[in-house]
N, C-alpha and C positions, 0 to 999 in steps of 0.2 A: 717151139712155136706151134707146129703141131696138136700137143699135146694140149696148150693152153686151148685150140681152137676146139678141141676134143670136150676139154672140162664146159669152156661156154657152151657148145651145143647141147651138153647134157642137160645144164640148167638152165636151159631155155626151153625145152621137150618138157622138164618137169615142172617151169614158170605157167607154160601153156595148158598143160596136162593139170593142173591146180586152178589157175581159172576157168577151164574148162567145168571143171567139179563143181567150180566158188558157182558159177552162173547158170548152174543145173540146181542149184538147192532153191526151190518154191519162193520161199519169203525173198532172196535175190534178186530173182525173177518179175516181182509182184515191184521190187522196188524200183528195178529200172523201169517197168512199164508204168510208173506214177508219174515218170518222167516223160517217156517218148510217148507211154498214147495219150491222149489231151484227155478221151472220156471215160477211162479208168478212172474212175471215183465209186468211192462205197457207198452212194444213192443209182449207181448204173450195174451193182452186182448182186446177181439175181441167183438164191440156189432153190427157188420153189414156183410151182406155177401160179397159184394164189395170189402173191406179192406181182409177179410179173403180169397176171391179168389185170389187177387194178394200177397199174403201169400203162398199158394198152388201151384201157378207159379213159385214165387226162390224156394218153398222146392222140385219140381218134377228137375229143372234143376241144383239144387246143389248135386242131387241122392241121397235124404235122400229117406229111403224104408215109414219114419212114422214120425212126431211130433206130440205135443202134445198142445193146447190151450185153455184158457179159456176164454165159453162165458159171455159174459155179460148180465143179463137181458134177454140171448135170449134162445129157446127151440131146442134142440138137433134135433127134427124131421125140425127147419128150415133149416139148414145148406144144408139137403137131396137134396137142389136144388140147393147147390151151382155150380155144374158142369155145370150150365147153365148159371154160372157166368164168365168161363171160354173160352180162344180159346182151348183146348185140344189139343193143334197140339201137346205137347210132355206129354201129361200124363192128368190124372184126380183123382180126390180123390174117392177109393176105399170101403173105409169103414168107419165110424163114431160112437164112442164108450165111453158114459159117464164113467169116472173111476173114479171118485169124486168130490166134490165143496168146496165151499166157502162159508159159509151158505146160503141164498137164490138168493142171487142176480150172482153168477157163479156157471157155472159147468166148469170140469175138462174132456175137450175133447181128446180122440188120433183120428189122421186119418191116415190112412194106403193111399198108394201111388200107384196107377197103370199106369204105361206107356205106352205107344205106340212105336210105332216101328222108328219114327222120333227122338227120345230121343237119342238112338244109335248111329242111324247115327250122329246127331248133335256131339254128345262125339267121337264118331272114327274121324270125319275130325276139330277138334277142337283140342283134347285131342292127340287121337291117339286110343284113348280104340281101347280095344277088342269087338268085339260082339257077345252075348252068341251063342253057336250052335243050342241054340234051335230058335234065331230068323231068321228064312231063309227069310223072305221076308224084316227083316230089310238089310241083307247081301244083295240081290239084290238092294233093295232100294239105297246102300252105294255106291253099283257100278255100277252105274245111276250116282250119283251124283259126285262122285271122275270122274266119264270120263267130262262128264258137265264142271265142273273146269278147269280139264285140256286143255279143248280143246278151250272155248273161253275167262277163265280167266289166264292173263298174272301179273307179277310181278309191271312192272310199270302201271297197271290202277291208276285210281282216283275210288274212291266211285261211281263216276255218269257212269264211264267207266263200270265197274262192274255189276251195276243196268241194264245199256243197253243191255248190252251182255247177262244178265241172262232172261232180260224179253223178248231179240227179240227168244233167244233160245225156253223158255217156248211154248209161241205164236206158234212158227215154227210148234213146233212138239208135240204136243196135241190140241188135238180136243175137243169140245163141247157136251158132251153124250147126244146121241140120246136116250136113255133107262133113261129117270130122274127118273120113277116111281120104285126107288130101296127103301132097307131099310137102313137107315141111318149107320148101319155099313158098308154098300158098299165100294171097291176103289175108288168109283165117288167121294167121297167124301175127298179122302185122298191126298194128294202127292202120293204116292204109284201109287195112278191110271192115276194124273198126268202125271208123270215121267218113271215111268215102264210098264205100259200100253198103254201110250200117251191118256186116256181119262178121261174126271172126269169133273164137274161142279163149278159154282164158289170157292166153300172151296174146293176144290182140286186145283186148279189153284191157289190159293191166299195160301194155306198151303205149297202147292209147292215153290212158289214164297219166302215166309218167311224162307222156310227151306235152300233155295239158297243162298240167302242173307247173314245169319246168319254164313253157313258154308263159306260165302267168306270174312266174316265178317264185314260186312254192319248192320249198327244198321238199326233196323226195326220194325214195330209193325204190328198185326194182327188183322181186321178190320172187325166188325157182324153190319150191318145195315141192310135197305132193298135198294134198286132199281127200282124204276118203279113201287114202293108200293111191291114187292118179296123178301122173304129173301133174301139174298147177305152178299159176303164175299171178302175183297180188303185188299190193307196194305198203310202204313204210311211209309217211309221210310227218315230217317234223312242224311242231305248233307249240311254239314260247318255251325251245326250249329241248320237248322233249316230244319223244316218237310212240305213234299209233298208226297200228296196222290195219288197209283199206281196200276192202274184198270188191270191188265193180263189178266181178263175173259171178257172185253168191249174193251177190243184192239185186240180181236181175231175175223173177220171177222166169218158170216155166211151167207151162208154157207162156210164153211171151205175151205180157198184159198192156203193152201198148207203154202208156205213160207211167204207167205204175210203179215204184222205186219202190225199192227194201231200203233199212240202213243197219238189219242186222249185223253185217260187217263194216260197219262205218267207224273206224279209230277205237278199234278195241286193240286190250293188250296180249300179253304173249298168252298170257294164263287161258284165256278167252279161248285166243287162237287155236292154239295145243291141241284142244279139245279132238280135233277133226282136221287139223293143218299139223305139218312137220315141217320143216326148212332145220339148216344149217346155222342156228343162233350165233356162232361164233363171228361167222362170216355179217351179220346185222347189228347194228344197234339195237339195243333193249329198248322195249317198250310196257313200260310199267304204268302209264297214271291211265284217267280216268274222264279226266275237266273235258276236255272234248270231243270224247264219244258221243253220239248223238240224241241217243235217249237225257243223257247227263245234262246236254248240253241244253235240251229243251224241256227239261224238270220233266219227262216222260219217262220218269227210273222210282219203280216205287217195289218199298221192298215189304207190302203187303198188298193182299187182294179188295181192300178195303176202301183203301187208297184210290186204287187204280179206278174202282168201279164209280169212285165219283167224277173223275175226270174224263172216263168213257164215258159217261151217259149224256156229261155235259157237251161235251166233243160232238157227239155222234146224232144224236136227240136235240139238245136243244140247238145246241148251231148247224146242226143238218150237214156236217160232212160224211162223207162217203165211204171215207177210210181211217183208220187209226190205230198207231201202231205202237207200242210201248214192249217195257222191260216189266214185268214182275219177280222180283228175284225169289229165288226157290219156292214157284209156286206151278204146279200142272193145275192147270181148270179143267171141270167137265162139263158137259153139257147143260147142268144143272143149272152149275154156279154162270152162266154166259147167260143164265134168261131174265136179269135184272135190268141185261138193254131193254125188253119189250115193257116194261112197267109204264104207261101210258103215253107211251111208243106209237104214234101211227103216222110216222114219219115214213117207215120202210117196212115192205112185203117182208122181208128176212134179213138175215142178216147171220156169216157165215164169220170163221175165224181160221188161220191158221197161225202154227206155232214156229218157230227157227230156236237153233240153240240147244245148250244142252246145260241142265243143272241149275248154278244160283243166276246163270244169265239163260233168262229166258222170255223169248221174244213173241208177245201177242199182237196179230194183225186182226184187225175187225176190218168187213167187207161187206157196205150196205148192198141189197138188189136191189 
């Protein structure tokens, strides 16, 4: 009797000793938690912080306060820098909290959701929300932008009508901060300072821009590159289709001309871009065509000097404006060739010009005294 009680215990030590193994090997493990945890799914497992930033992005604008995901293979302290994976213009991930795994190869993340005051606004002229009483500079912020709409966006625009109207508005009336040496919570840096302040630096003109669009709702995206070798910040904005790239902070004359607009960067493509902008192409939509750039779009793209000077003169001379701006493609003018405005010209004391661009796109401004 004994002995039989001897043999069971052995093979029961080795039954245990076996499953123990069976339930330590990965794919096992992976199989019963398909089972017991409900949000083990392979749209909740994450082994990069890219894929898991734009994760962060629908969960901040669907208004979840928290989800929950797990990483793959990767360490809880990486994630710490995902916010720098992000544009932040409507939220950022707040907090980052292992609650359990998957034997070695996941853990079982929550992140908690913190907003920004653009989220609001985005939901009040979208939705309709409410916005909480304790956000008073979102509430300013909302009525900045609800007058903005009203005043030069109308019912029958197009997409491109819309874009113009919000970026000549932008432009108009915000200025270029003279004070750059802030600290990155600054308004300079926000819509906020954009719009309600009228001042702010590229991510405020370009966060501004996004948050315009979106409320008039314009597909749009938000753009971290550098400029000129400098950080910088622009947007991508989609029209029937396909995407062109929209500089507000490079179409704003400096020193600051009042009403004055550029549309040198107004929905040009990557090739354009390149030139003097970098970003991360992988991470955007391409931007190849042409149809509604701005020059293109208002037959102001001539790809001789010949061309151009008859539509300047008539512009400028016989209708009497004040400014006018076009594309000459692969053409530098000189002083020379610019004196066929005064040809019976006594419209204006002078009349000055400057150039934007570089190469077959190149950008003449004419500026009556």
């Amino acid at each position: 009797m004994q002995k039989k009680i001897m043999v069971f215990m052995i093979v029961l030590i080795i039954a245990v000793a076996v499953t123990q193994l069976y339930l330590e090997v990965p794919e096992v493990q992976e199989k019963i938690a398909s089972y017991t945890e409900e949000d083990f799914k392979e749209e909740n497992i994450y082994s990069d912080i890219e894929s898991l930033a734009q994760r962060l992005d629908r969960e901040i604008l669907d208004g979840e306060e928290e989800f929950t995901v797990y990483l793959k293979e990767m360490n809880v302290e990486e994630i710490n820098q995902i916010n720098s994976s992000l544009n932040g213009i409507f939220g950022s991930g707040e907090t980052y909290q292992q609650i359990g795994a998957v034997g070695e190869r996941y853990k079982k993340v929550k992140i908690t959701i913190k907003r920004t005051i653009n989220y609001y606004v985005l939901k009040a002229c979208l939705e309709g929300a409410e916005i909480p009483e304790t956000e008073t500079k979102a509430k300013q912020l909302y009525e900045v932008v609800k007058n903005v709409l009203n005043t030069v966006i109308t019912s029958d625009m197009t997409d491109y009508d819309k874009e113009i109207a919000l970026h000549d508005y932008l432009v108009a009336h915000c200025k270029y901060s003279e004070d750059t040496a802030q600290m990155a919570e600054s308004d300079i840096y926000r819509a906020y300072g954009a719009l309600v302040n009228s001042d702010a630096v590229c991510n405020g003109y370009a966060e501004a821009m996004q948050l315009l669009l979106m409320c008039a709702g314009v597909n749009s995206q938000f753009v971290v590159g550098t400029a000129d070798g400098i950080d910088h910040a622009w947007n991508l904005v989609e029209l029937d289709g396909n995407w062109y790239h929209l500089d507000s902070t490079w179409d704003d004359p400096l020193p600051d001309n009042g009403t004055d607009v550029l549309h040198s960067y107004f929905n040009v493509t990557d090739q354009i871009m390149s030139r003097n902008h970098t970003w991360n192409k992988e991470d955007y939509p391409k931007a190849d065509h042409m149809e509604y750039n701005y020059y293109v779009k208002n037959q102001d793209y001539f790809l001789n000097f010949e061309d151009y000077k008859d539509k300047a003169y008539e512009v400028m001379v016989s209708h009497g404006n004040h400014r006018y701006e076009a594309v000459i493609e692969g053409f530098d003018e000189t002083e020379e060739d610019m004196q066929f405005i005064f040809e019976g010209n006594y419209r204006y004391s002078s009349i000055s010009w400057q150039t934007f661009g570089e190469g077959s796109y190149h950008v003449l401004v004419l500026n009556a005294q």
